[in-house]
C-alpha positions in Angstrom: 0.0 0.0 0.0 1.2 3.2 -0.9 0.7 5.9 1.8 -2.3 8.9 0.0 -0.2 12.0 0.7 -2.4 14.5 -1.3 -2.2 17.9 -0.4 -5.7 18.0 -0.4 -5.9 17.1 2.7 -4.3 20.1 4.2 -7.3 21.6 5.9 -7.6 18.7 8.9 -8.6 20.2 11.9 -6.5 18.0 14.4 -3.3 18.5 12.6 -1.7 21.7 11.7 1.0 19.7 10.1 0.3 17.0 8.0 2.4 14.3 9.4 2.6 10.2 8.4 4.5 7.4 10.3 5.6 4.6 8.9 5.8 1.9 11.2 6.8 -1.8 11.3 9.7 -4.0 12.2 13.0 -4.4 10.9 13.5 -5.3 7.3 9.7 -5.4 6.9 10.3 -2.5 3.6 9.5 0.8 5.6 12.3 3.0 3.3 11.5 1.6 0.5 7.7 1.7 0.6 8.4 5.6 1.6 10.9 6.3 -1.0 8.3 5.0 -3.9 5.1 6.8 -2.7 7.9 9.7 -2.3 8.8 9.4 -6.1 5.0 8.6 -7.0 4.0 11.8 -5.2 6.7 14.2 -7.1 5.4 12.6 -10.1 2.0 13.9 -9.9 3.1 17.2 -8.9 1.7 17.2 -5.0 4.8 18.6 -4.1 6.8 20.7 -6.1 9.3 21.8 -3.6 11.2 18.4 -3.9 11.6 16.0 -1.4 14.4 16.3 1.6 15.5 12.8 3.2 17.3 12.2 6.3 18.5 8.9 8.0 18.6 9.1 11.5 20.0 5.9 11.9 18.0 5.6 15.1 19.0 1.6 15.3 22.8 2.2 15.3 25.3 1.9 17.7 25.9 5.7 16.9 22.1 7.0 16.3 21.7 10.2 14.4 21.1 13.7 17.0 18.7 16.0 16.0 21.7 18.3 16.0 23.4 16.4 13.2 20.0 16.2 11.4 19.6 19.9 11.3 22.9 20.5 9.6 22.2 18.1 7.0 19.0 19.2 6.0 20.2 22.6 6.0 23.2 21.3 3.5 20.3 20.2 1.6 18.9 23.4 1.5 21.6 24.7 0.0 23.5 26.0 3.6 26.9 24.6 4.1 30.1 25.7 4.4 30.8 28.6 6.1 27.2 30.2 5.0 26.1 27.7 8.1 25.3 29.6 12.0 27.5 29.5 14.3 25.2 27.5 16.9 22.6 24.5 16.9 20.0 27.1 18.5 20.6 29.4 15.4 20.7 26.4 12.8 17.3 25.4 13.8 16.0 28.8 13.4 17.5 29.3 10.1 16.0 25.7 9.3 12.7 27.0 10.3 12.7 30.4 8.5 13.8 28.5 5.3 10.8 26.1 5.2 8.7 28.7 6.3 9.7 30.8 3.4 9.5 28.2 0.8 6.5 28.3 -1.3 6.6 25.2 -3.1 5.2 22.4 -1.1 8.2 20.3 0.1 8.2 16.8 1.5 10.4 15.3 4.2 11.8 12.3 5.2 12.6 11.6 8.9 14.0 8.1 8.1 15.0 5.5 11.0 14.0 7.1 13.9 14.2 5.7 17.5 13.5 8.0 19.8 11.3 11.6 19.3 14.3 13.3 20.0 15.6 12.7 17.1 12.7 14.3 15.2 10.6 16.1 17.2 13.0 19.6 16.9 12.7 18.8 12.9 9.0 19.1 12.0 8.2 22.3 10.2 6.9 25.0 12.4 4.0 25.7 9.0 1.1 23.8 7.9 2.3 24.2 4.4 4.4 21.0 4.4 4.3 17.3 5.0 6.4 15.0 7.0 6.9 10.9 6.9 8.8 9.1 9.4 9.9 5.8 9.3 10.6 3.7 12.8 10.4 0.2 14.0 8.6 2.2 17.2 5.4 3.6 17.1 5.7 7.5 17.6 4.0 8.2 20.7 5.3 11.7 21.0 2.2 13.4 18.3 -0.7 12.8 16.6 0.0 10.7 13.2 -1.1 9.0 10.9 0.2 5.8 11.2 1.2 3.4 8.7 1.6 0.3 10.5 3.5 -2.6 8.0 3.3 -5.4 8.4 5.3 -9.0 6.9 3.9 -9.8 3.7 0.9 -12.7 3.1 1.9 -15.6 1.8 0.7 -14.5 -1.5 2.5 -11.4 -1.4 5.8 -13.2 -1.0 5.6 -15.4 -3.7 4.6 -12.8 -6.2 7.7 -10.7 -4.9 9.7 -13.6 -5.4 8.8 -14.8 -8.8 9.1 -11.1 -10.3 12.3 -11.0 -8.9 13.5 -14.4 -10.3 11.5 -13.2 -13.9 13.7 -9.4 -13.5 16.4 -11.1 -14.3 15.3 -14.4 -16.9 11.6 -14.0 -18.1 12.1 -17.8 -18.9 13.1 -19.1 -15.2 10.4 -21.4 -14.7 11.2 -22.9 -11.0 8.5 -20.9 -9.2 5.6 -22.5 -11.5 7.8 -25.8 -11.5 7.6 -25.9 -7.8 4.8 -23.9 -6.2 4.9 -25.7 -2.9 8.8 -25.5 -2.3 8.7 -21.8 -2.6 6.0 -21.1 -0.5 8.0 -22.6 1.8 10.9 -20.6 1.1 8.4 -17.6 1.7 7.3 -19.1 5.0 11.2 -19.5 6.2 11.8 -16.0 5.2 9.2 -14.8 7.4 7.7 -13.7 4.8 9.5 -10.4 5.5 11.0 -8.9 2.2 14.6 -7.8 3.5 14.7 -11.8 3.7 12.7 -12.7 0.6 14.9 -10.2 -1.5 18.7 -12.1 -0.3 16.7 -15.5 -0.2 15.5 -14.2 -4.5 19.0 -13.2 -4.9 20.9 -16.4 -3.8 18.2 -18.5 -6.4 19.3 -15.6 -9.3 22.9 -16.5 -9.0 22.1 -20.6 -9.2 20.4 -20.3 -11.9 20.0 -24.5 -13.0 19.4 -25.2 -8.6 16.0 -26.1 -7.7 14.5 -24.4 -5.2 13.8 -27.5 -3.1 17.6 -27.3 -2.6 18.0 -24.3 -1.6 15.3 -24.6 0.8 16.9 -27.7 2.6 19.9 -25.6 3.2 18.3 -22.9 4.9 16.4 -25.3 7.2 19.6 -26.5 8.3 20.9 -23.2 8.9 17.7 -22.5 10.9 18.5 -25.3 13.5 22.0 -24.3 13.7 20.3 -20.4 14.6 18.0 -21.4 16.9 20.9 -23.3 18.8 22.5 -20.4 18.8 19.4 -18.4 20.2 19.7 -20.3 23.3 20.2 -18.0 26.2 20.1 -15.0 24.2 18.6 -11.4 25.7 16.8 -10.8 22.1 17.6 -6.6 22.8 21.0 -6.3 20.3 21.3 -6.4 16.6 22.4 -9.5 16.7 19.1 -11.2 18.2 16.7 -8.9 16.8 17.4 -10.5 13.7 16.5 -13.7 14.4 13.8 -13.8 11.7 16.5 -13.1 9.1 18.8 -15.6 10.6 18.6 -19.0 8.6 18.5 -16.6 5.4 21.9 -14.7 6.3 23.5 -17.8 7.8 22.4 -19.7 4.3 23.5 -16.7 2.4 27.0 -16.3 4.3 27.7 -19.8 4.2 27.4 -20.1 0.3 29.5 -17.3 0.0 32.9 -17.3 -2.1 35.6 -16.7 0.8 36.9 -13.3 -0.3 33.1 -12.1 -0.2 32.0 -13.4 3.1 35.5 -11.7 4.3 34.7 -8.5 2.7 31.0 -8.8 4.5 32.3 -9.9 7.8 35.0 -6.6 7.9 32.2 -4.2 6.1 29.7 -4.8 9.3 32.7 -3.8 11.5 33.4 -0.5 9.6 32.2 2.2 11.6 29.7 5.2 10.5 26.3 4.0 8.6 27.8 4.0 5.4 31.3 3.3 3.9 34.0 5.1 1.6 35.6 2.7 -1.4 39.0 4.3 0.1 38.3 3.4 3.7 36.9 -0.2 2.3 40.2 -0.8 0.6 42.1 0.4 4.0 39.8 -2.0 6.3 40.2 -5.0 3.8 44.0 -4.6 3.4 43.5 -5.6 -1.1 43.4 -3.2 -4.1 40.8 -0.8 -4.9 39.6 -3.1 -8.4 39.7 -6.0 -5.9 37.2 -3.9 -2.9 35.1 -2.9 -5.6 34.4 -6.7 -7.5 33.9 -8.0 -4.4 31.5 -5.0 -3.3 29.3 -5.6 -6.6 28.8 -8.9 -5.8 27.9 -8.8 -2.6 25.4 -6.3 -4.1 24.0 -9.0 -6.3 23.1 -10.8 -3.3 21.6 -8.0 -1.4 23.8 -8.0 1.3 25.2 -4.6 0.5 23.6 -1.3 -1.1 25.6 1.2 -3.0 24.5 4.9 -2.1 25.5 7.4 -4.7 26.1 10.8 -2.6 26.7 14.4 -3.7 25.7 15.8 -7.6 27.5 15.9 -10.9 31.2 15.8 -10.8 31.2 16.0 -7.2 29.4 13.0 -6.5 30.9 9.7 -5.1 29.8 6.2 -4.3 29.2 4.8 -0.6 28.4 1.2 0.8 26.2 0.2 3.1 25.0 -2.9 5.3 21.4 -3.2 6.8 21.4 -2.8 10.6 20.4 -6.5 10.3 23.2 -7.9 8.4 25.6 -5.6 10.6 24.0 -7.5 13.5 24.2 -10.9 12.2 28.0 -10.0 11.2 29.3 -8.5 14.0 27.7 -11.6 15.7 30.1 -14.1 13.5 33.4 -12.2 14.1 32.8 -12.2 18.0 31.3 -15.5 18.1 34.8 -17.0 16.3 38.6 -16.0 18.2 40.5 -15.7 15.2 37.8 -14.1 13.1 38.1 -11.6 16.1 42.0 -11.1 15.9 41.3 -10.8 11.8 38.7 -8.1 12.7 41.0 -6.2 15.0 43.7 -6.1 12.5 41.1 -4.8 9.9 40.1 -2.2 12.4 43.2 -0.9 13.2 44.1 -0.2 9.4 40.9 1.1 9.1 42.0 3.9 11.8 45.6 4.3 10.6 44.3 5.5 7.3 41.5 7.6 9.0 44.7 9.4 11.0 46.2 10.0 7.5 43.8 11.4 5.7 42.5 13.2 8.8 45.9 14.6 9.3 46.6 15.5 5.6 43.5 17.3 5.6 43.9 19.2 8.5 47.8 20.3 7.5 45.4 21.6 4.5 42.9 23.4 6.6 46.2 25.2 9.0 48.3 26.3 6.2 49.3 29.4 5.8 50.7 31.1 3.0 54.5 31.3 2.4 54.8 28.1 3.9 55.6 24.8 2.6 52.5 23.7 0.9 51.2 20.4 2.1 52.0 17.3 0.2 47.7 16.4 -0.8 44.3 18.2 -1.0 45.1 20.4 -3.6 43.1 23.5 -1.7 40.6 24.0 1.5 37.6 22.5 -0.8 39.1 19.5 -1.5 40.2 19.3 2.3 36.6 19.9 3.6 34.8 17.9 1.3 36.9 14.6 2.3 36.2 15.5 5.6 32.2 15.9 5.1 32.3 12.8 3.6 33.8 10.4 6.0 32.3 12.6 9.4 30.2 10.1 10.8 32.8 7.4 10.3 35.5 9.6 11.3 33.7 10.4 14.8 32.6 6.9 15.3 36.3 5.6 14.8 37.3 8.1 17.8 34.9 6.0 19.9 37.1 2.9 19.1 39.7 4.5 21.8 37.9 2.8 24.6 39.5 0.2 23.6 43.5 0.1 24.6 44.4 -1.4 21.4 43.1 1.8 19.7 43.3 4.0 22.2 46.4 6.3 20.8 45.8 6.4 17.4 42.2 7.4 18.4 43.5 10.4 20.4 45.7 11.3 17.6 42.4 11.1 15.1 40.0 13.5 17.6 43.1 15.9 17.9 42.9 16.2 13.7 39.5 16.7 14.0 39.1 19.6 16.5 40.2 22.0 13.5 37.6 21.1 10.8 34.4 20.4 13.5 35.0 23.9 14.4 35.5 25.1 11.2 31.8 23.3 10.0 30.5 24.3 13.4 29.5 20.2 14.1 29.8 21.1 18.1 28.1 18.0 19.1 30.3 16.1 17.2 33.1 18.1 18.9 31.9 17.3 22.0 31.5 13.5 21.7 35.3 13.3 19.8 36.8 15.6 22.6 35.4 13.0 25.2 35.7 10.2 23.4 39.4 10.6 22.7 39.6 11.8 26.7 38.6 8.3 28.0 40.7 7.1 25.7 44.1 8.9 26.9 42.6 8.0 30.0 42.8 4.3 28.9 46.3 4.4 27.6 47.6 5.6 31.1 49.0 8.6 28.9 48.9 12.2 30.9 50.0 14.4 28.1 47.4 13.3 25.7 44.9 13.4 28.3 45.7 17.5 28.5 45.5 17.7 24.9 42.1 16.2 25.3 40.8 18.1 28.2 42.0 21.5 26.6 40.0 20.1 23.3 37.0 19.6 25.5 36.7 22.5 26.8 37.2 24.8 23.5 34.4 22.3 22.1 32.1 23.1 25.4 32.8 26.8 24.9 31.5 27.4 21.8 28.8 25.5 22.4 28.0 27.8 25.2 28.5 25.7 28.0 31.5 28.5 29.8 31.6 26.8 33.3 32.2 23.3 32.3 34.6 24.9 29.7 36.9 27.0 32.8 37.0 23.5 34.5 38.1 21.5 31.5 40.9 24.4 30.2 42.1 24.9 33.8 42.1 20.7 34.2 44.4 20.9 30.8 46.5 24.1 32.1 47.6 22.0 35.5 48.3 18.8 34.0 50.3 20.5 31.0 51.9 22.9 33.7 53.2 18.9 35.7 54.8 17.7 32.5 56.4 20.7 31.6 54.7 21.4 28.5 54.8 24.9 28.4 53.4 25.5 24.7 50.5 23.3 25.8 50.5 25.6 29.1 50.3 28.7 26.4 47.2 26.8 24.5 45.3 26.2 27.8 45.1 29.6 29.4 44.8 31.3 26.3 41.5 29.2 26.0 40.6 29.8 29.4 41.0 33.6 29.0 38.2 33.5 26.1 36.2 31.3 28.5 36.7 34.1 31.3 35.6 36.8 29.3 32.6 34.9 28.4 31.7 34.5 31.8 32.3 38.8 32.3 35.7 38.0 34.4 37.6 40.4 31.9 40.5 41.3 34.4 40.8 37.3 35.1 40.6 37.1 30.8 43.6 39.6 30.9 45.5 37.9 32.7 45.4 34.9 30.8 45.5 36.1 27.6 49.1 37.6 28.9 50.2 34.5 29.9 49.5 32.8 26.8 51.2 35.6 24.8 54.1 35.3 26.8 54.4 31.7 26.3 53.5 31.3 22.5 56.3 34.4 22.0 58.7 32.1 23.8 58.3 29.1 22.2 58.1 30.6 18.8 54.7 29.8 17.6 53.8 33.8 16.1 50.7 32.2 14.8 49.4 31.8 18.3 50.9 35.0 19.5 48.8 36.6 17.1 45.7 35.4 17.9 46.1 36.0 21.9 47.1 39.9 21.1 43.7 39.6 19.7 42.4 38.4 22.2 43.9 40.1 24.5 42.7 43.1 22.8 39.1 41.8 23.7 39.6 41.6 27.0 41.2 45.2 27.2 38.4 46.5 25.6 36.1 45.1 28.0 37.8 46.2 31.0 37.6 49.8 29.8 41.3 50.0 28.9 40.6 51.0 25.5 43.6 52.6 24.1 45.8 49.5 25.6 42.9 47.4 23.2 44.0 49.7 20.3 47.9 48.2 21.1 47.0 45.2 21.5 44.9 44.7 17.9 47.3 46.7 16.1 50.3 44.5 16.9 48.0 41.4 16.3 47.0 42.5 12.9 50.6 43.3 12.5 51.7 39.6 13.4 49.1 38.3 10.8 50.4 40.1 8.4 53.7 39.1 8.3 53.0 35.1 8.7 50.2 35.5 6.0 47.5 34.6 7.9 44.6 36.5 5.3 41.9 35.6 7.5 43.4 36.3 11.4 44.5 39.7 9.9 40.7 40.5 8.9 39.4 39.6 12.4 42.2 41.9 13.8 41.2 44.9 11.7 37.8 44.4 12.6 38.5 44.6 16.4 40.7 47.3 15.6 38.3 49.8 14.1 35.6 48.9 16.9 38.4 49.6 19.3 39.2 53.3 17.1 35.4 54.1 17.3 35.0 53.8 21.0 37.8 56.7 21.4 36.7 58.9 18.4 39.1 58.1 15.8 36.4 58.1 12.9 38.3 57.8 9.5 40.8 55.1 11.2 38.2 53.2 11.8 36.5 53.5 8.4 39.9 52.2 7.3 40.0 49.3 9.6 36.0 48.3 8.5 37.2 48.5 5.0 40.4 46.1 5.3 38.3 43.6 7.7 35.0 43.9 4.7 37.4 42.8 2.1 39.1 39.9 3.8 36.0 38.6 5.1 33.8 38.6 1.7 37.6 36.9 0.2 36.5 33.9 2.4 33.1 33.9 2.5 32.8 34.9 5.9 29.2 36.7 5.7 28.7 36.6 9.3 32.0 38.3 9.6 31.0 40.7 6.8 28.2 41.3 8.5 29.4 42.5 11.8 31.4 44.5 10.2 28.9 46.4 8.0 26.4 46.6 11.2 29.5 48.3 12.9 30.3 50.9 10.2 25.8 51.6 9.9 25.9 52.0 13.6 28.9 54.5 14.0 27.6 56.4 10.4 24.4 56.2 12.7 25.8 58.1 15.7 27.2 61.0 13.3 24.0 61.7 11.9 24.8 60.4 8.4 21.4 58.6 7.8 21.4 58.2 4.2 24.9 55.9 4.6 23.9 54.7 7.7 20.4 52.8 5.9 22.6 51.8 3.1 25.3 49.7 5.4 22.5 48.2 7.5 20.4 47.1 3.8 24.2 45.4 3.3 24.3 44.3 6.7 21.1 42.2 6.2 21.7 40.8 3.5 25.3 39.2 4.6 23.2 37.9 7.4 20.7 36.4 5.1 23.9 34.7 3.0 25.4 33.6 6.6 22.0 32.2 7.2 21.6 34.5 10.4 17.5 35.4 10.2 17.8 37.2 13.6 20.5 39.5 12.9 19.0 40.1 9.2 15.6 41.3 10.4 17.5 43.6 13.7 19.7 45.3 10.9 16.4 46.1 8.3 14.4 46.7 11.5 17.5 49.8 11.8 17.4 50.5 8.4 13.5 51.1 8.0 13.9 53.0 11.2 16.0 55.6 9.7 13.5 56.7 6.9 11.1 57.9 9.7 
């Protein structure tokens, strides 16, 4: 049955927002049935805003946050890169605005959901849209209207198997040649079409076997399960899929070895889908080999290729139902040298995860004059490996926990810190910045376990948390300060300074920010120098000491300057012609505006630019000069609407419309 999703039904009085569940255990067909009335629906023009789809992966180790959702449906709408806000409250709202502006009805996809957290923050705030979500949990949370699947009849499951048998040889004539064997085939399977399609598939590929043979396989398999069963708490992957177990264990058994290898590594990979490279790293064989072995394992259904990205930029991914991670994860744990070969998969898997991670982030930190790093060609390239491989790249950190892992997993989160701050992921910051702090933790290593806490706590900052953030930089700052680090010491009480003067302890933030100096300037590191003059100059500024801030901001935009960091030197002019206003110094801080509105709009900092045009309307503002003044905040809005920043747009046209009064 295909859900009805016309829009005429808009006008129902007990929901504002038209909203469907899907419901049913599984491997019972829940995506697919929603992808095809999805594709059915855009074809007869019910919604002509498109469809957004996002998979919570609700039944993973590693479920999908609402947080993570937001940012992807926002990269949907065409919001990425550093057009994205700053913070998960201000990425909902831009979310929100967007959908609310959009005039073509739009349909979206809340795919795999376990838990209405996971959703609930993501249903349109207007009427004018509809929502399905699929789960193997009825959504208690709101009024649906539920779509409850169920297994297929009997019927159902012969028909399903016979067209797929007749997709690929009209002439196969085994299901007419042996009715009753294949309706019980259908009736092992469960009738349940994730089972039905791999059972279809292992008939396809034995072409001149009967069914009856097939069948006497599986039962076998289905004794060997239910041994197996014995004693089992049914609540992981692994016994969940019990219903699918005498199809997988048929299936896995008949398997070439290099394929049921492949399949037994691939369910070990972490994220919900899989790279080619990062296959060819976790198998340890050549990408021609990976990517045979992949295509047949495809032919059987045990894996799905997922094409991701448009045009030229798009790539191929591989992925393994929840079910078939389950049953495989099951057969590496349940055998001890399958478990060592799984290890030893795992650990290449996380070597070339560090060296891509590392490349990339030598990439994102380069400045210009210096020796240009070996690959990524630019910052795009850089980025979009990173976007790519996130979810897999965060759930490798988690590996850590485990001693075998835990160093290289430390040296992973530390090459991430860079990049999730960059994209503004600050969930994912959090959970790599704790992850990779048990895990120092584990390895009985105190330096790491510094880096890790000072990583913490620049992760909790900017996502607002300040006190937990003082704790976890001054935790770093002590333990740096007993080993003698004293360019970690620098790193930690420059980040606690930033956290200070978030918390309006600017003469503590002062402080701070001069002990950092004074250690980046003798270690060397003018980079870091820089950027705590800067901050320094914040601080000053907030303490009143105003022409000190002047200083401070001119020798920091000074510093940038001569190591050719473009983009420190534009938030240093900015500071610096705030800092000129406050004392009167009009036409240098025009100049200062100018320099920082160039460098910003060079890297597509429209947040930045933003500021920066609010600051010139406001000061144009205070002299009188209305005319200018209402031009700059008309600019000021609309780098707010390009950086995604609703709030800040409407305050600066709010100003400008005030001006005409």
């Amino acid at each position: 049955m295909i859900p009805h999703l016309s829009p005429d039904q808009d006008d129902t009085p007990t929901l504002p927002l038209l909203i469907f569940a899907v419901t049913g255990m599984g491997g019972v067909g829940k995506t697919a049935l929603t992808l095809e009335a999805a594709y059915r629906a855009r074809a007869r023009g019910w919604f002509p805003g498109g469809t957004l789809f996002v998979d919570l992966r609700g039944y993973d180790e590693a479920p999908a946050t609402a947080d993570q959702a937001v940012v992807a449906l926002l990269d949907a709408l065409g919001v990425r890169n550093e057009d994205l806000p700053p913070t998960a409250e201000r990425q909902y709202d831009a979310y929100q605005a967007l959908l609310a502006e959009r005039r073509d009805r739009t349909l979206l996809i809340l795919d795999n959901a376990s838990d209405p957290a996971q959703y609930l923050p993501l249903l349109p705030s207007t009427d004018h849209h509809c929502v399905l979500i699929t789960s193997r949990d009825r959504p208690d949370a709101l009024p649906v209207r539920l779509i409850d699947l169920d297994v297929l009849t009997p019927e159902d499951s012969v028909v399903l198997v016979t067209r797929t048998l007749h997709d690929t040889d009209e002439r196969d004539e085994r299901p007419t040649r042996e009715p009753e064997a294949l309706h019980e085939l259908a009736n092992l399977c469960g009738h349940l079409p994730l089972a039905l399609h791999i059972a279809a598939g292992m008939l396809r590929r034995r072409r001149h076997r009967s069914i009856a043979s097939l069948l006497a396989v599986m039962q076998m398999a289905g004794d060997a399960a239910t041994v197996l069963d014995h004693g089992s708490s049914g609540n992981d992957l692994y016994g969940r899929s019990l219903v699918l177990r005498p199809v997988l264990e048929t299936s896995y058994r008949r398997l070439p070895p290099d394929q049921a290898r492949l399949l037994r590594l691939l369910c070990l990979a972490p994220g919900a889908d899989t790279s080619t490279e990062a296959i060819v790293a976790l198998a340890g064989l050549s990408a021609e080999s990976v990517v045979s072995l992949l295509e047949s394992l495809t032919a059987r259904y045990l894996v799905t290729p997922v094409r991701v990205g448009n045009g030229t930029t798009s790539s191929l991914r591989w992925r393994v139902h929840d079910l078939v991670r389950g049953f495989g994860t099951g057969v590496v744990v349940g055998d001890a040298e399958l478990l060592k070969e799984g290890d030893a998969a795992r650990e290449r898997v996380l070597n070339f995860y560090f060296q891509q991670a590392h490349a990339a982030n030598e990439r994102l930190r380069w400045l210009s004059g210096g020796a240009e790093p070996e690959f990524f060609g630019d910052r795009g390239q850089a980025l979009a490996w990173l976007d790519g491989e996130r979810t897999g790249l965060v759930a490798a950190v988690g590996w850590g926990r485990e001693k075998r892992f835990a160093g290289a997993a430390v040296g992973l989160a530390t090459r991430l810190m860079e990049y999730l701050n960059w994209r503004r992921h600050f969930d994912d910051g959090i959970a790599v910045a704790e992850a990779a702090r048990e895990a120092a933790q584990v390895a009985g290593n105190r330096l790491d376990e510094a880096v890790t806490w000072n990583n913490l706590g620049a992760a909790l900052q900017v996502a607002g948390r300040v006190d937990e953030s003082m704790d976890a930089h001054s935790r770093a700052r002590d333990m740096y300060q007993a080993a003698g680090d004293h360019h970690g010491s620098a790193m930690a009480w420059g980040n606690l300074g930033s956290a200070l003067l978030k918390a309006g302890r600017a003469g503590e933030a002062i402080e701070a920010h001069c002990r950092a100096r004074d250690l980046f300037q003798a270690s060397g590191d003018r980079r870091s120098e820089a950027m705590e003059w800067n901050n320094l100059g914040n601080a000053l500024d907030a303490a009143g000491r105003v022409e000190d801030s002047i200083g401070a901001h001119t020798w920091a935009r000074h510093l940038h300057q001569a190591i050719g960091d473009r983009h420190g030197e534009g938030k240093a002019w900015h500071n610096l012609g705030s800092a000129l206003a406050k004392v009167g110094r009009m036409e240098g801080a025009f100049e200062a505006y100018g320099k920082s509105l160039e460098i910003h709009v060079e890297f597509g900092d429209w947040y930045g630019a933003g500021q920066t045009l609010g600051n010139m309307a406001r000061d144009h503002q205070a002299a009188f000069r209305h005319s200018e003044a209402r031009a700059l905040w008309l600019q000021a809005a609309d780098a707010m609407t390009r950086a995604n920043a609703p709030a800040e747009a409407a305050r600066a046209r709010h100003r400008a419309a005030a001006l005409n009064t």
